[in-house]
C-alpha positions in Angstrom: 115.7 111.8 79.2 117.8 111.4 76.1 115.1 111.1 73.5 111.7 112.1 73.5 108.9 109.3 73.4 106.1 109.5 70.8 103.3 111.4 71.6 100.8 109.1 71.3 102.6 105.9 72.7 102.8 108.8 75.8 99.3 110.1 76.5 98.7 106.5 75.7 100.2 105.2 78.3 98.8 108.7 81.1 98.6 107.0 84.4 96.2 109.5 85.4 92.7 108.6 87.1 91.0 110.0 84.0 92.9 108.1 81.8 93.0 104.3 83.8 90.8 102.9 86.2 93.0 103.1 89.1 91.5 99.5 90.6 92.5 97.7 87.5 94.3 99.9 85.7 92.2 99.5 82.6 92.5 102.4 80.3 89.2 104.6 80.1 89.9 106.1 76.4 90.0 104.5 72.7 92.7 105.5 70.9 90.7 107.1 68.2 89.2 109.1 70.8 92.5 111.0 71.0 92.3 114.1 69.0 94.5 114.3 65.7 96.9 116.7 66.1 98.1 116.0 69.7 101.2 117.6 70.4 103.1 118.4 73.7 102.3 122.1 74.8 104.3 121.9 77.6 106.7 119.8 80.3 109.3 119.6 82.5 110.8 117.1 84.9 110.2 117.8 88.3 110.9 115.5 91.4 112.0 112.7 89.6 108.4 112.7 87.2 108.3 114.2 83.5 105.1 116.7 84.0 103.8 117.0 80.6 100.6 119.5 79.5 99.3 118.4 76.2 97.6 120.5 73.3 94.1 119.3 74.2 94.8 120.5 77.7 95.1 117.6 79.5 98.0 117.3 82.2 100.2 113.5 82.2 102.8 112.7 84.8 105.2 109.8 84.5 108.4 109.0 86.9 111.7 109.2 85.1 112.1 105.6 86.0 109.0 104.0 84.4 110.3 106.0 81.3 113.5 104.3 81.2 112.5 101.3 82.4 112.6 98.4 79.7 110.5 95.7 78.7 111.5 91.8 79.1 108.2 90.8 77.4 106.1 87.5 78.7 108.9 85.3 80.0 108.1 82.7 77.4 110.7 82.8 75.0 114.3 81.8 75.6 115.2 85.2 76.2 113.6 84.4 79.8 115.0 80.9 80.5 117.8 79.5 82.0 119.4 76.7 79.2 120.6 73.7 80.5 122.3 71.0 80.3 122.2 67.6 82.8 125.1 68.9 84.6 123.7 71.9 85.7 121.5 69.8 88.2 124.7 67.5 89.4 123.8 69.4 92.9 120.3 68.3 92.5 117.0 69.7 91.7 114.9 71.9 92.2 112.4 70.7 94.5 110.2 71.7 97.8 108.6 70.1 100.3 104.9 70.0 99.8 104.0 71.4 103.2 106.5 73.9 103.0 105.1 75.2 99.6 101.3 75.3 101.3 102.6 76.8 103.8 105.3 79.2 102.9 105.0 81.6 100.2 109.0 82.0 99.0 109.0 78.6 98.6 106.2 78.8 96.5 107.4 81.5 94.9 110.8 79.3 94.5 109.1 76.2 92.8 106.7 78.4 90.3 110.1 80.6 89.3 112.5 77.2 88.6 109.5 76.0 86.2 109.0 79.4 84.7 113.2 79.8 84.1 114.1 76.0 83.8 111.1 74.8 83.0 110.5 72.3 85.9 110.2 71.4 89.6 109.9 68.5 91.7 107.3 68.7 94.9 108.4 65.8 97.3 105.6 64.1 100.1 103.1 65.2 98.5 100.6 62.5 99.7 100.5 59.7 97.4 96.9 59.5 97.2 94.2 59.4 93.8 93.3 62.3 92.5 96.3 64.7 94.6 97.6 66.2 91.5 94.3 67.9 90.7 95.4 69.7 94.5 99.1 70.7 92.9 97.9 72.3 89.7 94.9 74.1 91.5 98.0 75.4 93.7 98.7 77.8 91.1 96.3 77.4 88.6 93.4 75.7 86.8 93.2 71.8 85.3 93.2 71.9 81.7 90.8 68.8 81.1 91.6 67.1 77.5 89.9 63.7 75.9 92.0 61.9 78.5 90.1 63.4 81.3 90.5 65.9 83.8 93.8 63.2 84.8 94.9 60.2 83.7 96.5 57.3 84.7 100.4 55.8 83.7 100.5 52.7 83.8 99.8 49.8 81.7 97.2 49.4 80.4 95.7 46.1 78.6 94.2 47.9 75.8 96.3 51.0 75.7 95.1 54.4 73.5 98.6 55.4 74.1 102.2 54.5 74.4 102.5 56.0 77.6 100.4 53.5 78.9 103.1 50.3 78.2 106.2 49.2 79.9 108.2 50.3 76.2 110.6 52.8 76.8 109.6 56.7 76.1 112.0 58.7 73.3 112.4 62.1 74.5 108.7 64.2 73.1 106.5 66.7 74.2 102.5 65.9 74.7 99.3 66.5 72.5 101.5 68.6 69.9 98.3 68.0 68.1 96.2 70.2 70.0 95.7 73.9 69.3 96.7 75.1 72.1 98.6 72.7 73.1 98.7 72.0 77.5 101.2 74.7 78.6 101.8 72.3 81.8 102.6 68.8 82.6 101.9 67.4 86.2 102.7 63.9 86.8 102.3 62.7 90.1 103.7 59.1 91.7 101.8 57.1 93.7 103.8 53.6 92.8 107.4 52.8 91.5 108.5 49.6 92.5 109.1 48.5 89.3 112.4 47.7 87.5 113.7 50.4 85.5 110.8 53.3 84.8 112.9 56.2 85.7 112.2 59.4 84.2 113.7 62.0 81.8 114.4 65.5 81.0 116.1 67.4 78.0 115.6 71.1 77.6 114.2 71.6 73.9 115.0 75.4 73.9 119.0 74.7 74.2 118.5 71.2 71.6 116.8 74.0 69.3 119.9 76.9 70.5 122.5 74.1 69.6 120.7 73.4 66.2 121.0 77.0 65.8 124.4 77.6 66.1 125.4 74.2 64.5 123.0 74.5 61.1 121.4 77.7 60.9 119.7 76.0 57.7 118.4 73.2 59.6 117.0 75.5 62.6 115.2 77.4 59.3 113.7 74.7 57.8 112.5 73.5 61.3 110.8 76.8 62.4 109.4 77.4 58.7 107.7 73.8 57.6 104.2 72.9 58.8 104.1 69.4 60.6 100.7 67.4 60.7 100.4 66.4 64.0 97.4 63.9 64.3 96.1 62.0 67.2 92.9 59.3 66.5 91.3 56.9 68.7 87.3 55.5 69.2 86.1 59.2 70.3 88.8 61.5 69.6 90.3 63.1 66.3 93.0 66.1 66.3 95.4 67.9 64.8 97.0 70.7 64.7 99.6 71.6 61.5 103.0 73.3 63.9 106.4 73.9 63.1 108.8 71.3 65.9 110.2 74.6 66.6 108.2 77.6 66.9 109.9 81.5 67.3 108.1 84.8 68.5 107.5 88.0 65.5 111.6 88.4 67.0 112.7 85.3 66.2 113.2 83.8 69.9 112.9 80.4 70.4 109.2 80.2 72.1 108.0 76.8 71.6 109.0 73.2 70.9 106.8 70.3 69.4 108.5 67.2 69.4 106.4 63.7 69.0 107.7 61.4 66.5 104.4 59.0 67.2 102.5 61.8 66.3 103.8 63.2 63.6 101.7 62.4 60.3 102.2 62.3 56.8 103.9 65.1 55.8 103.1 67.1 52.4 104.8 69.5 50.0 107.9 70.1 48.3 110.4 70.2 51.4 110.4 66.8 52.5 114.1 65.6 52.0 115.2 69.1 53.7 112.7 68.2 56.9 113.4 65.0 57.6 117.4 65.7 57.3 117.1 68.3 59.4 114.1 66.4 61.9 117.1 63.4 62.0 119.7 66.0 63.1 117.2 68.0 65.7 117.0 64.4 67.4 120.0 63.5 67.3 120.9 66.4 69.4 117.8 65.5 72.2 119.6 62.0 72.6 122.6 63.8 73.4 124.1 62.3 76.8 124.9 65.6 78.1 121.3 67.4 77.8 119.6 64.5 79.1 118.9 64.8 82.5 117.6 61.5 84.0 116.2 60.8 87.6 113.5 58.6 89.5 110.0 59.6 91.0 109.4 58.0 94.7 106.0 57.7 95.7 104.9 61.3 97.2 107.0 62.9 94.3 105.6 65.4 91.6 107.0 66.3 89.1 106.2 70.0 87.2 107.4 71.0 83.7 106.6 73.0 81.1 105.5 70.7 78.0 106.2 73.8 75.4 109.9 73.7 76.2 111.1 70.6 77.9 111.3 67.0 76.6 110.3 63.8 78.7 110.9 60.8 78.6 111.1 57.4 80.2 112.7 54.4 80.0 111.3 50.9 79.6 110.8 48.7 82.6 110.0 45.7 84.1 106.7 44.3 85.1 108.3 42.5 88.3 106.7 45.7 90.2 104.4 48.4 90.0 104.9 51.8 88.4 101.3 54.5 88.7 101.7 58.0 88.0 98.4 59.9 87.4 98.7 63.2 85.4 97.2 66.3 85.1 97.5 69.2 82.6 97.2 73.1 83.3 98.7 76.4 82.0 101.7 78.5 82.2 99.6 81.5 82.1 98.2 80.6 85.4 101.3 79.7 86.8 102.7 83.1 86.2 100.0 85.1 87.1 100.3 83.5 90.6 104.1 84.3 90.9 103.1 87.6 89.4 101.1 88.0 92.5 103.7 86.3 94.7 106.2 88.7 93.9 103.9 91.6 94.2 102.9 90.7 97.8 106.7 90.5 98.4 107.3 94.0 97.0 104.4 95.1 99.0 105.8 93.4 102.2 109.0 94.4 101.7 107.4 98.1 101.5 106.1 97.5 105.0 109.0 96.1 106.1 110.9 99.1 105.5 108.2 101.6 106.8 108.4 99.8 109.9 112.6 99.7 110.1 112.8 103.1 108.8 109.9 105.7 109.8 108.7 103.5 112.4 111.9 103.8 114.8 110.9 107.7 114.7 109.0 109.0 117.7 105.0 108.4 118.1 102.8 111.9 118.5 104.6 112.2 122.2 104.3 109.0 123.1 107.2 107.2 125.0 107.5 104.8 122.8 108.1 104.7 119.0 105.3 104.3 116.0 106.9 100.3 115.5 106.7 99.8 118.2 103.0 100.7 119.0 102.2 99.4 116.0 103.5 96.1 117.4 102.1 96.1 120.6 98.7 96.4 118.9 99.1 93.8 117.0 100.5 91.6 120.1 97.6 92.8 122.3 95.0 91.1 119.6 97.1 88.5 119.1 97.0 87.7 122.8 93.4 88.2 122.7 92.4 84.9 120.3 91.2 87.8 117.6 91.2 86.4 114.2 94.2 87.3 111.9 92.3 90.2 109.6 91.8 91.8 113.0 95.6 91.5 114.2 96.8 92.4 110.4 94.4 95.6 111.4 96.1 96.3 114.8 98.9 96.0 113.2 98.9 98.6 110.1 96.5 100.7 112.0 98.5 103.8 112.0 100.2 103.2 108.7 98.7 106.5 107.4 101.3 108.4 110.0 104.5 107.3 107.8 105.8 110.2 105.6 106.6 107.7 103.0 103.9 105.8 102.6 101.2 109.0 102.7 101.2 112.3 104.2 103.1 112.9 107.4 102.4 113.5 110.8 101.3 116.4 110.8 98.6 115.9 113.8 100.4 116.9 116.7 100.5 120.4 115.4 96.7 120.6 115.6 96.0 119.7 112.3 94.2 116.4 111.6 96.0 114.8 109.0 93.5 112.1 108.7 95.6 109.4 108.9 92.7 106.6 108.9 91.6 107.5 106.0 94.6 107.8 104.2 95.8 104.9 105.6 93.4 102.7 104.9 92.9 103.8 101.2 96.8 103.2 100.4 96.2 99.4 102.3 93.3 98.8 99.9 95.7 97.7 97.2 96.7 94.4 98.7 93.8 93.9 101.4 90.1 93.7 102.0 87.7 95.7 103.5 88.2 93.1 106.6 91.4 94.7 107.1 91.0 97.8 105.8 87.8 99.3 107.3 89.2 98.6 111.4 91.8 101.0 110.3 90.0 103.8 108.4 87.0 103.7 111.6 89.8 103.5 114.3 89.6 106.9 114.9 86.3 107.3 114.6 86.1 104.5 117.8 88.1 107.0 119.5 85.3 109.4 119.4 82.3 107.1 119.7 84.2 105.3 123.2 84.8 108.7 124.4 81.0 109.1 124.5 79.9 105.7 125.2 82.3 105.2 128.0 83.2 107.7 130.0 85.7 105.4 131.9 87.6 105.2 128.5 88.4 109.0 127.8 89.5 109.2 131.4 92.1 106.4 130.6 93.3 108.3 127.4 97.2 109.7 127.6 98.3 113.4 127.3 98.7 112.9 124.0 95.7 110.8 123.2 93.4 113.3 124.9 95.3 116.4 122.2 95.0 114.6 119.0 91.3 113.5 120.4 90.5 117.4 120.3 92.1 117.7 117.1 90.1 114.7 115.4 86.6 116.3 116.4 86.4 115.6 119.7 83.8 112.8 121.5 80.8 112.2 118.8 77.4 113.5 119.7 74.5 110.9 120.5 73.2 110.9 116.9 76.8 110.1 115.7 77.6 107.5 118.2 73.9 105.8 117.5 74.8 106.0 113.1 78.8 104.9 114.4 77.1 101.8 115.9 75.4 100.2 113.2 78.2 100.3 110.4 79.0 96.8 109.5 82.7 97.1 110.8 82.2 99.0 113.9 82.7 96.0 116.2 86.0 95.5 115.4 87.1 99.0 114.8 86.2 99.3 118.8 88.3 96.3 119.5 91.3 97.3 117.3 90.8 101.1 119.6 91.1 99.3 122.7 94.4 97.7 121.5 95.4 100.9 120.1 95.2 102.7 123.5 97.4 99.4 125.1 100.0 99.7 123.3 102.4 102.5 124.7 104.4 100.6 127.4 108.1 101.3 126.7 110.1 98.3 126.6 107.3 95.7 126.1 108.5 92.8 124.4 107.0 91.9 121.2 107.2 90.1 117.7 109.1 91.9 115.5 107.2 92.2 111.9 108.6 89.2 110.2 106.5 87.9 112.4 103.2 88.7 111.3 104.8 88.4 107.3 103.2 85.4 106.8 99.8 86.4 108.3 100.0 89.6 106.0 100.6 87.5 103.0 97.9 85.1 103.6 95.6 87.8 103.5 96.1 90.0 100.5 94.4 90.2 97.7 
């Protein structure tokens, strides 16, 4: 390392079981709890961790890399976006298929990403039905109900609340900038466009505000520094919420954009003239040509965005047709928690992937064919068998614990049990339930308990089956077959066994593990 953290930000951040829950990672300590005059007694870097002994006795270790790793923050400000202009999109936008994104997880993982860095997506055939775009932002998320209900329609309406809800033509704004918090996420959702004219709009308010920036630093100032009165009344309803149109983070990033002109109020105070001259040239640069992006919504289309960055808009049109959108909002927290998890389950499946590719192609304790491909088999025979996925996922990763590099090492063949069930299934229990992971840690344990129950079985057992059967313990004893029977996932650690003991025919042609990817995926936690 080439300088040496602060103690306390260190022992702070001990990834220890004493110091962090190791479910949730929680920390178990207060900071006061600390004593005084911590200092490091001790350390040294050993096999690519910093080992550090500390004054009050307690031992730390943290890999190099998580020491030199650095931090992007949330993704909110503009620091994690993508600025555009219209012609970015010439090639089109990004979009999914609905089905695919149910269905697929790196296209979902695709559609929440382009709204997280460009601040939309589109979702085409998504069934242009009432009520569906309550189903899109549950995809990822939670409905953020406001005074316009948990949706609301777009269309006109005879005695309209709103603007939205005419044929006028939209300037390019952001929505309820008079809420505190404002609706992270906008979700509108076409069910009817046959209407003349009605298309939508896009401009991306972090690179308006960027441009502002580099073209009048003292306009960008007075925009991030001067309080707007944002106010919206009806019959029920009174808010407001006092914002700057252009709001930075304690670094002075661009974070968010409020931008409403028919809700702006009356504005107070000393800097008026500077405001509005610099309000006039902020929108002058939204109405830009080349940073608005304009397209239509088909029936079936929905439309994603993030309503604290981009402006919509939309342009008048005629009543000679329909136009009905219906509109939900929700919150970019949720949205990113759920590609959080995405990408997570891809890192751990890509962790698999690799066991399997690497280690697996090594031999399998004598066996004539290779730990993958046992592995596979397994999971084939259950396949074949009709047995519901958490059961093939068990077949599957049942001898995970064998891989050097995930755990342990295969050590059993040399008469030592290496308890790879156990270890196995405890490293599994980070992305999957018990329903997975109890099939693998009593697999060996059915072993045993079929060795006594059946006969017939143990004389069916390989070479090698019958040694590392010796080495495990041997056949259970009546009491520990009878207590082996009753434990709730006993059943199908039997069934995953019999698998287990199929799968050694050399040359048997099975699914390779992309396969079983999406199966794996649908079942982590």
């Amino acid at each position: 390392m080439t300088e040496q953290p602060p103690p306390y930000w260190l022992r702070d951040n001990c990834p220890c079981a004493e110091c962090r829950d190791p479910r949730n990672g929680q920390k178990r300590f207060q900071i006061g709890d600390l004593p005084p005059d911590l200092t490091i007694a001790a350390q040294c870097e050993l096999d690519g961790n910093l080992e550090v002994l500390w004054s009050d006795g307690h031992r730390s270790r943290y890999p190099l890399a998580w020491l030199l790793d650095t931090d992007e923050g949330d993704g909110r400000t503009e620091q994690g976006k993508r600025l555009w202009t219209a012609a970015d999109f010439a090639r089109g936008l990004p979009e999914a298929d609905w089905e695919a994104y149910l269905t697929d997880p790196s296209e979902q993982t695709a559609v929440l990403a382009a709204v997280r860095r460009s601040g939309f997506a589109v979702l085409r055939g998504v069934p242009a039905v009432e009520r569906q775009v309550l189903r899109v932002a549950e995809s990822f998320g939670y409905v953020r109900v406001t005074n316009y209900g948990e949706l609301f329609d777009v269309r006109v309406e005879p005695d309209p609340n709103n603007l939205a809800f005419t044929d006028r033509a939209i300037a390019p704004h952001t929505d309820n900038p008079y809420r505190d918090p404002v609706p992270t996420l906008q979700l509108l959702h076409c069910l009817e466009n046959s209407a003349t004219g009605g298309d939508s709009g896009l401009v991306d308010g972090f690179k308006a505000a960027a441009i502002l920036r580099d073209e009048s630093p003292e306009d960008f100032e007075t925009l991030t520094r001067t309080p707007v009165p944002f106010v919206f009344r009806d019959r029920r309803t009174e808010l407001r919420a006092d914002r700057p149109l252009i709001g930075l983070d304690p670094l002075d990033r661009i974070r968010e954009v409020r931008c409403n002109n028919r809700s702006i109020a009356t504005l107070r105070g000393t800097n008026r003239e500077a405001f509005y001259a610099a309000y006039r040239r902020f929108a002058a640069i939204t109405l830009r040509p080349e940073l608005q992006l304009t397209f239509r919504l088909n029936p079936g289309d929905c439309l994603i965005f993030d309503n604290t960055r981009l402006l919509h808009a939309r342009t008048a049109f005629e009543q000679d047709g329909h136009r009905h959108l219906q509109g939900c909002y929700a919150d970019l927290d949720s949205l990113a928690s759920t590609l959080a998890v995405l990408h997570r389950r891809t890192a751990a499946l890509d962790e698999l992937a690799e066991l399997f590719a690497g280690e697996g192609a090594g031999e399998y304790l004598g066996e004539a064919v290779t730990m993958a491909e046992h592995m596979l088999q397994a999971a084939a025979a259950a396949e074949a068998a009709g047995a519901p996925g958490h059961l093939v996922a068990a077949a599957l990763l049942h001898d995970v614990g064998h891989f050097q590099g995930a755990l342990h090492g295969r050590d059993l063949m040399q008469g030592q049990d290496n308890r790879h069930s156990d270890t196995g299934a405890a490293w599994l229990a980070r992305w999957f339930g018990p329903e997975v992971t109890e099939p693998v840690r009593l697999h060996v344990a059915a072993k045993r308990y079929l060795c006594t129950v059946e006969p017939d079985y143990r004389a069916g057992l390989s070479a090698a089956s019958e040694y590392t059967l010796t080495v495990q313990g041997g056949p259970m004893d009546e009491r520990e077959a009878a207590a082996f029977a009753q434990l709730p996932g006993a059943a199908d650690a039997v069934a995953v066994r019999r698998w287990d003991e199929q799968a050694k025919e050399p040359g048997a042609q099975t699914p390779d593990f992309e396969h079983y990817r999406p199966l794996l995926a649908s079942l982590m936690r």
